[in-house]
TORDREN-916546 format. One line per field, with one value per residue (C-alpha): residue number from 1; z, y, x; residue in three letters. Coordinates in nm, 2 decimals, m for minus. Layout:
BEGIN
seq <- (NUM ...)
z <- (Z ...)
y <- (Y ...)
x <- (X ...)
type <- (ALA ...)
This chain:
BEGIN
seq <- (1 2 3 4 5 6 7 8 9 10 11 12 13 14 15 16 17 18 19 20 21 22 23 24 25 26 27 28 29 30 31 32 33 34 35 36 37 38 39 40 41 42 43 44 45 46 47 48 49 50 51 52 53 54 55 56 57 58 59 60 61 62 63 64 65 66 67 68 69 70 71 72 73 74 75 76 77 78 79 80 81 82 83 84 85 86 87 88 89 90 91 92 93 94 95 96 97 98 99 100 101 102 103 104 105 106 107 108 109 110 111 112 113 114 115 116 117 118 119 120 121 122 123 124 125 126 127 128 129 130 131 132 133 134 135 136 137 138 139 140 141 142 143 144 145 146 147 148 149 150 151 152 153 154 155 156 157 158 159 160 161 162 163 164 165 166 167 168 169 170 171 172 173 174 175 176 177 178 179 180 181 182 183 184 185 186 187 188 189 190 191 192 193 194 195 196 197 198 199 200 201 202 203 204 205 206 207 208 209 210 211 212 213 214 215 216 217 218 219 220 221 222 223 224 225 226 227 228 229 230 231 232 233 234 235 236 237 238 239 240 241 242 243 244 245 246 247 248 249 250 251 252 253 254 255 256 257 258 259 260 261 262 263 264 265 266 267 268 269 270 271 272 273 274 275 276 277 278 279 280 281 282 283 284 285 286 287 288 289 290 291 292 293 294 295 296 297 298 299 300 301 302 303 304 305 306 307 308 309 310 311 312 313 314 315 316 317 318 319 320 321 322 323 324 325 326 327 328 329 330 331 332 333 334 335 336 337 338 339 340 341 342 343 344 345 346 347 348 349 350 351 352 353 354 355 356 357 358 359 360 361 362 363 364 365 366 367 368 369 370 371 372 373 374 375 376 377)
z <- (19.93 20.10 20.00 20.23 20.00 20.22 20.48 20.24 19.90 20.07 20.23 19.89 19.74 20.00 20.00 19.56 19.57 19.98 19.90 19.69 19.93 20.14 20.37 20.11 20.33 20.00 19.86 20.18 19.92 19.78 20.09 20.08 19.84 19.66 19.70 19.41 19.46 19.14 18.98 18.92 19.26 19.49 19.28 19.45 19.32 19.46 19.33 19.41 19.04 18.84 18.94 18.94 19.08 19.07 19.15 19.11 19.41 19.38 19.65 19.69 19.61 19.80 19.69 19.47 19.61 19.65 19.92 20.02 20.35 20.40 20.29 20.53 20.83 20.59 20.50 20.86 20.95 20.76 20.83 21.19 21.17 21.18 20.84 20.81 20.59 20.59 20.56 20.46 20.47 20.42 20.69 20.66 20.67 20.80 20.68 20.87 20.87 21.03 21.05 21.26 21.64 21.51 21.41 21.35 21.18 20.94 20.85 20.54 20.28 20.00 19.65 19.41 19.60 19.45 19.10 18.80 18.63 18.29 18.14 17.91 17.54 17.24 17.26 17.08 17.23 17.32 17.59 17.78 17.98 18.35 18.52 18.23 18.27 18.67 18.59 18.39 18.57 18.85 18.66 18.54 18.74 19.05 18.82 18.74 18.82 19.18 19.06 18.90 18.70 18.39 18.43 18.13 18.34 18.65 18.42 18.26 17.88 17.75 17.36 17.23 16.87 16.76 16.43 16.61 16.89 17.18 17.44 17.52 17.86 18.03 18.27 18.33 18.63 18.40 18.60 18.51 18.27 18.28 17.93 17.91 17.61 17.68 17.45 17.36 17.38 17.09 17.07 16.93 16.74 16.56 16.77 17.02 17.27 17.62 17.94 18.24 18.59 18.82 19.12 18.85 18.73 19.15 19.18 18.95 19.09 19.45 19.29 19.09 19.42 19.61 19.32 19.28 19.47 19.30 19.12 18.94 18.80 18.40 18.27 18.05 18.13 17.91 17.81 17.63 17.53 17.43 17.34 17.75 17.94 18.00 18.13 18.27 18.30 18.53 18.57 18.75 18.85 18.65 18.71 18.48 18.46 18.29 18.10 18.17 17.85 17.62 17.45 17.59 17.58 17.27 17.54 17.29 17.16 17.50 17.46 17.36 17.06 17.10 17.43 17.54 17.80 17.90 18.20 18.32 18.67 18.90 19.02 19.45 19.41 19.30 19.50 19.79 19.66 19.63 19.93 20.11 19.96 19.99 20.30 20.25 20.04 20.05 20.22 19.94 19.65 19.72 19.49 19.41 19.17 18.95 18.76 18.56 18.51 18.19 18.31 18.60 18.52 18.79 18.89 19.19 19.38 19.61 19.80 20.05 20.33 20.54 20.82 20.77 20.61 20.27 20.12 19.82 19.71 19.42 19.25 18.92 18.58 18.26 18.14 17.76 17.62 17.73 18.09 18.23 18.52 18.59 18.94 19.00 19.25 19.43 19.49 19.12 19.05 19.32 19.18 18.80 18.95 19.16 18.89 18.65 18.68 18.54 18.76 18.61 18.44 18.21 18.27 17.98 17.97 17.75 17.98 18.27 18.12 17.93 18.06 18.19 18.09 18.27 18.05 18.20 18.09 17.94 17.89 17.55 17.57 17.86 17.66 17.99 18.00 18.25 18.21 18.51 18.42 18.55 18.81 18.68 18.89)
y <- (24.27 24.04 24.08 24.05 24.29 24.38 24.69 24.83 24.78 24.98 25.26 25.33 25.31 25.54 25.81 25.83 25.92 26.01 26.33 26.53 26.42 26.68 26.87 26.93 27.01 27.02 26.65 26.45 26.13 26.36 26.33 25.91 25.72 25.43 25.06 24.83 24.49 24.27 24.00 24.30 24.38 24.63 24.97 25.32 25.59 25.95 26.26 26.61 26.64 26.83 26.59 26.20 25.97 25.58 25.36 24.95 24.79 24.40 24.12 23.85 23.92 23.66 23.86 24.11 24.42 24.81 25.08 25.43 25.49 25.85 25.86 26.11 25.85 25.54 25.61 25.79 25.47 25.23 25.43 25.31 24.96 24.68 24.62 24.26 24.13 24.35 24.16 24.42 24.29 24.46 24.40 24.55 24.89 24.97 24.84 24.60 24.64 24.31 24.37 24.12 24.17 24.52 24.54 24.77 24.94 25.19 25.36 25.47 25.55 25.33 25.30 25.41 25.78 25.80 26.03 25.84 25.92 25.83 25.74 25.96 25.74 25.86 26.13 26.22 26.02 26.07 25.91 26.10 26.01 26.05 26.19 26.44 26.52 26.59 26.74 27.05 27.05 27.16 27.38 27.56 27.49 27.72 28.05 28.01 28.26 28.26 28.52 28.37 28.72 28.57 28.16 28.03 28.18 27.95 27.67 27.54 27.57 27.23 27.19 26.85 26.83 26.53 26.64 26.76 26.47 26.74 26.88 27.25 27.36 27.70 27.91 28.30 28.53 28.82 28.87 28.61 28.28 27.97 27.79 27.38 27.19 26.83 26.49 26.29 25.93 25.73 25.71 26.09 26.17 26.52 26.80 26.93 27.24 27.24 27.42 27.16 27.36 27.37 27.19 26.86 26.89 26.96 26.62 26.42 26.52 26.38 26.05 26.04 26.14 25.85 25.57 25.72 25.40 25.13 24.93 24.81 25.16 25.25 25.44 25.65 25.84 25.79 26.14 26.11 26.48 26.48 26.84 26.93 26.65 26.50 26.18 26.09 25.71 25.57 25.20 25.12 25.48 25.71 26.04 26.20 26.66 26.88 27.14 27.53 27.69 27.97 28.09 28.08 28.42 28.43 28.47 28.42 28.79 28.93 28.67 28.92 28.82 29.03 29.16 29.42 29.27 28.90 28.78 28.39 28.37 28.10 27.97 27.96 28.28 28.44 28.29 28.39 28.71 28.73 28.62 28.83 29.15 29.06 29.14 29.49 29.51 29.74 29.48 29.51 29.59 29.29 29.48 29.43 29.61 29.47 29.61 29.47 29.61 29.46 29.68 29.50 29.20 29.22 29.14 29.40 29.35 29.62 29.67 29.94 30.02 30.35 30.16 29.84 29.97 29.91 29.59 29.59 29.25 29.20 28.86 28.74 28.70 28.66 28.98 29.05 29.37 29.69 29.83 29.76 29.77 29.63 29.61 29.29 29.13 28.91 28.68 28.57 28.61 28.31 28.10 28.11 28.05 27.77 27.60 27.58 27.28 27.40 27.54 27.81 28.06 28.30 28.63 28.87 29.21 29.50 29.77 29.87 29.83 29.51 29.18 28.99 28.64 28.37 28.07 27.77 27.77 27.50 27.26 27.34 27.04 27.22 27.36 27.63 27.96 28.18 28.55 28.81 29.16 29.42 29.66 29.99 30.30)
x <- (14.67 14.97 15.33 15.66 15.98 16.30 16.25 16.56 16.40 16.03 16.28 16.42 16.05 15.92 16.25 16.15 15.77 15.68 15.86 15.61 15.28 15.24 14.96 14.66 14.32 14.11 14.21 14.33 14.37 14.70 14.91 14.87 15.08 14.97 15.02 14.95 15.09 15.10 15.31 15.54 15.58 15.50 15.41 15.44 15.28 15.24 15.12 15.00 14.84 15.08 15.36 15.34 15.61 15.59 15.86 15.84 15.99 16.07 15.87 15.68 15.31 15.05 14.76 14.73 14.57 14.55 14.60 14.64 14.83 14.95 15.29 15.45 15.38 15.45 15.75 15.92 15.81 16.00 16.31 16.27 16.24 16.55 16.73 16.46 16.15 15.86 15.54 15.25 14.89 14.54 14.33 13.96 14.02 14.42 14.74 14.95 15.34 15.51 15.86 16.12 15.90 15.77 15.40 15.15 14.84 14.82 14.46 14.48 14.17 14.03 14.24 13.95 14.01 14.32 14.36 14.35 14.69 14.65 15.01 15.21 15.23 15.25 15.48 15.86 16.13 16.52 16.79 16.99 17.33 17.20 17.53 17.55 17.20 17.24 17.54 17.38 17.05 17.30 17.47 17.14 16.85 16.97 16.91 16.52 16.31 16.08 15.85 15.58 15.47 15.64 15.54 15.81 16.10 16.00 16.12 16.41 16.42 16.50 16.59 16.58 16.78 16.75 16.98 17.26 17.25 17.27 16.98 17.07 16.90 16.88 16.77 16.71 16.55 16.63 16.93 17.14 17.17 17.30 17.31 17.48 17.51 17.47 17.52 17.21 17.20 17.18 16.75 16.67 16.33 16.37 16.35 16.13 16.14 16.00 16.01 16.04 15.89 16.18 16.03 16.03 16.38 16.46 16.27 16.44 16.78 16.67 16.55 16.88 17.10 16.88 16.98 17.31 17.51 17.23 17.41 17.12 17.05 17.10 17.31 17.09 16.72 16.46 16.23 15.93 15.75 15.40 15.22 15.19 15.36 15.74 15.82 16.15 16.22 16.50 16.50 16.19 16.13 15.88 15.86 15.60 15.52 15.32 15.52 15.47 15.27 15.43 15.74 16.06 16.23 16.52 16.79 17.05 17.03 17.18 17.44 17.77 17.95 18.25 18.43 18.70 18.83 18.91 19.07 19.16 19.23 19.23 18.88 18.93 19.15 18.84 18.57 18.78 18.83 18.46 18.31 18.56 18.43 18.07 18.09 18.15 17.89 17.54 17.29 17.01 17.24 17.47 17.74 18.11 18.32 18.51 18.83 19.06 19.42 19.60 19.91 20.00 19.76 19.55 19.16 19.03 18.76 18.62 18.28 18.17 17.96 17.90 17.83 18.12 18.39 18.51 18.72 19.01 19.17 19.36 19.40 19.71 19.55 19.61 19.46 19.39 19.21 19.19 19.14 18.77 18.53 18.18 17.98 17.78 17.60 17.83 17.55 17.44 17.88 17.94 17.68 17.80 18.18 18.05 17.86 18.19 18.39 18.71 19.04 19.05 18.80 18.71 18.57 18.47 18.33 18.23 18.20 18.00 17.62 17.70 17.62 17.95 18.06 18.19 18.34 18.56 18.93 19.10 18.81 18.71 18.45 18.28 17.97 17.85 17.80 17.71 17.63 17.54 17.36 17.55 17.41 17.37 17.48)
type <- (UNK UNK UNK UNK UNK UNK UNK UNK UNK UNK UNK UNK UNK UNK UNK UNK UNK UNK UNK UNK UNK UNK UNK UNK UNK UNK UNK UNK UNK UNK UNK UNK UNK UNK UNK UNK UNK UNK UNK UNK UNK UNK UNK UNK UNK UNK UNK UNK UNK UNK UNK UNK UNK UNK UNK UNK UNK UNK UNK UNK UNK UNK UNK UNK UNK UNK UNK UNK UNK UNK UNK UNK UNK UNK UNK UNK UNK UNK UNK UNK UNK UNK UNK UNK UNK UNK UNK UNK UNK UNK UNK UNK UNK UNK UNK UNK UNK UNK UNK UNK UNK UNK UNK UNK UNK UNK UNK UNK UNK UNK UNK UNK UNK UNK UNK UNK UNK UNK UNK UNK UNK UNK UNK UNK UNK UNK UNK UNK UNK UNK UNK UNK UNK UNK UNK UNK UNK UNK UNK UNK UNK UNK UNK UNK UNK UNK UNK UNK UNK UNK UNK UNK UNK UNK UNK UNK UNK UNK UNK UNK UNK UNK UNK UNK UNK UNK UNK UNK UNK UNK UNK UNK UNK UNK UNK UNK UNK UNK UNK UNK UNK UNK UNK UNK UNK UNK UNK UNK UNK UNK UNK UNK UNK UNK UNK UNK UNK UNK UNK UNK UNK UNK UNK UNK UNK UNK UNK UNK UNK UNK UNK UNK UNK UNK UNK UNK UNK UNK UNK UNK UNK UNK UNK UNK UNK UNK UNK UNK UNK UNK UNK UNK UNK UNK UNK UNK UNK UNK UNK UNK UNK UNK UNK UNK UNK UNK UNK UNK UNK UNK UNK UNK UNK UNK UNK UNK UNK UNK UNK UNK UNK UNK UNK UNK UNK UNK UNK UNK UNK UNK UNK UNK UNK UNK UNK UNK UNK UNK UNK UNK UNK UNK UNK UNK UNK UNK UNK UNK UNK UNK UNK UNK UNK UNK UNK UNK UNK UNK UNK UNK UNK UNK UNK UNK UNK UNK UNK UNK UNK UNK UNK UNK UNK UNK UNK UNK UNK UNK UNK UNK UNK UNK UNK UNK UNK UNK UNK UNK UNK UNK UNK UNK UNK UNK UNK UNK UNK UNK UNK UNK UNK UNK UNK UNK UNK UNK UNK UNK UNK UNK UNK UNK UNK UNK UNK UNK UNK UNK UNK UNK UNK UNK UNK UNK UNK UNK UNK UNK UNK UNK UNK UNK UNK UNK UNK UNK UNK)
């Protein structure tokens, strides 16, 4: 293997797939990634076997070859070296990495150690618009569940309908939900349901975050859904997943079709008004009351603690509905209000053991909603 590509190009490579190699005693060939230089160019692939990354970096191939260095080391460093040509060559059993009057040796372990990663064909097909998709992975992905007792809540629930044109994602730790209703692209084959683990929706933000200001990258991902695997596909990136087994939970029945009480108030009023009360709140319970006053239009928020003291802030709304209270944790109440895009939002409530809804105002294109379980006294 012989190939010279621009220190920039491999950084860029290396930041994409280095990321998911980590420290595994029982398979050392998992914490290398993967050279393979071709008349392509220089192909990266790493993967700790549930998750596979490759990304196709362009250069001059000499001689076609293969190689594992560990990726950890490789790709620290690149970061190092001087903005030049980077001339990588196998040499019997280490790498060498000639870059401007920088050189060195890698060791690294023989190619046919590496897992064979057989590629995902054959499977339902649809595009998505990649800034949308980032867009609601971040507006979602954040309330997944970390407790692995029930395995489909550790993923995001991903509804392809090919019919309608949209994708529907969402996420639930029991506590709260975030649900956003996306546009598909114009490539949609019928319908399919998956749930996506979290740590490979987490990855393909960073590789969309790290292309973000490529001017080369597409507008649109490409998914393709077998039985047990996704693949997303970004340019010359591929970042390919098994999918968690089972049912999604039918969230949509705790969903409230009616409400007593709605309220619009400004979106930093609140979040002020929030995080200012938190810290009056029982450390364990994280709770803040909630009460809304349509006589004098107000939102109050109060918290307190025997030990701290006690907090009361009163925010303007536009109050509709009768008079209502609700205690939440202020914790999974910030997240939803920092995940809506809108100035202003929409809070609605039942009554003290009914789940509470936060809507955006004024954006009635802005398909997200975000709902927090009350916490019961």
């Amino acid at each position: 293997m012989k190939l010279s590509c621009t220190r920039e190009n491999l950084y860029q490579g290396l930041a994409i797939t280095s990321h998911i190699s980590g420290k595994n005693a029982n398979l050392p060939i998992l914490n290398n990634v993967l050279l393979r230089a071709d008349i392509g160019g220089l192909k990266l692939t790493a993967t700790n076997l549930e998750l596979t990354i490759t990304c196709t970096i362009r250069g001059k191939v000499d001689q076609p070859g293969e190689y594992t260095v560990p990726s950890k080391l490789f790709a620290d460093y690149v970061s190092l070296l001087p903005n030049e040509r980077v001339d990588l060559d196998l040499l019997d059993h280490a790498l060498s990495v000639v870059c401007d009057k920088t050189k060195t040796k890698i060791n690294g372990l023989a190619s046919n150690e590496f897992p064979l990663i057989p590629p995902v064909t054959g499977g339902v097909r649809f595009t998505i618009p990649a800034n949308a998709l980032d867009a609601a992975l971040g507006q979602t992905l954040f309330a997944v569940a970390t407790n692995e007792a029930r395995q489909a809540l550790t993923g995001v629930s991903m509804h392809f309908d090919g019919l309608n044109k949209q994708l529907v994602l969402a996420a639930t730790d029991s506590y709260r939900l975030g649900e956003k209703i996306i546009a598909l692209g114009e490539h949609a084959e019928g319908e399919r349901r998956a749930i996506v683990p979290s740590r490979t929706l987490a990855e393909l933000r960073r590789i969309l975050s790290v292309l973000r200001d490529n001017a080369e990258t597409p507008e649109n991902i490409d998914v393709e859904l077998t039985e047990s695997q996704i693949v997303f596909r970004y340019g010359t990136v591929e970042l390919s997943s098994r999918t968690i087994e089972g049912v999604y939970p039918d969230y949509r029945q705790i969903i409230p079709k009616t409400s007593t009480t709605e309220i619009i108030v400004g979106k930093g009023a609140f979040a002020q008004a929030v995080k200012r009360t938190s810290l009056f709140s029982k450390v364990g319970l994280f709770d803040v009351r909630l009460e809304v006053n349509p006589v004098d239009k107000s939102l109050t928020l109060s918290a307190t603690d025997v030990g701290r003291g006690e907090n009361i802030v009163s925010i303007e709304g536009e109050v509709t509905g009768s008079a209502n209270s609700v205690v939440l944790n202020f914790r999974y109440l910030l997240d939803g209000v920092n995940a809506l895009t809108s100035d202003k939002i929409v809070l609605k409530l039942i009554e003290a053991m009914n789940p509470c809804v936060l809507l955006p105002a004024d954006m009635p294109d802005e398909k997200y909603l975000y709902i927090v379980m009350p916490i019961r006294q």
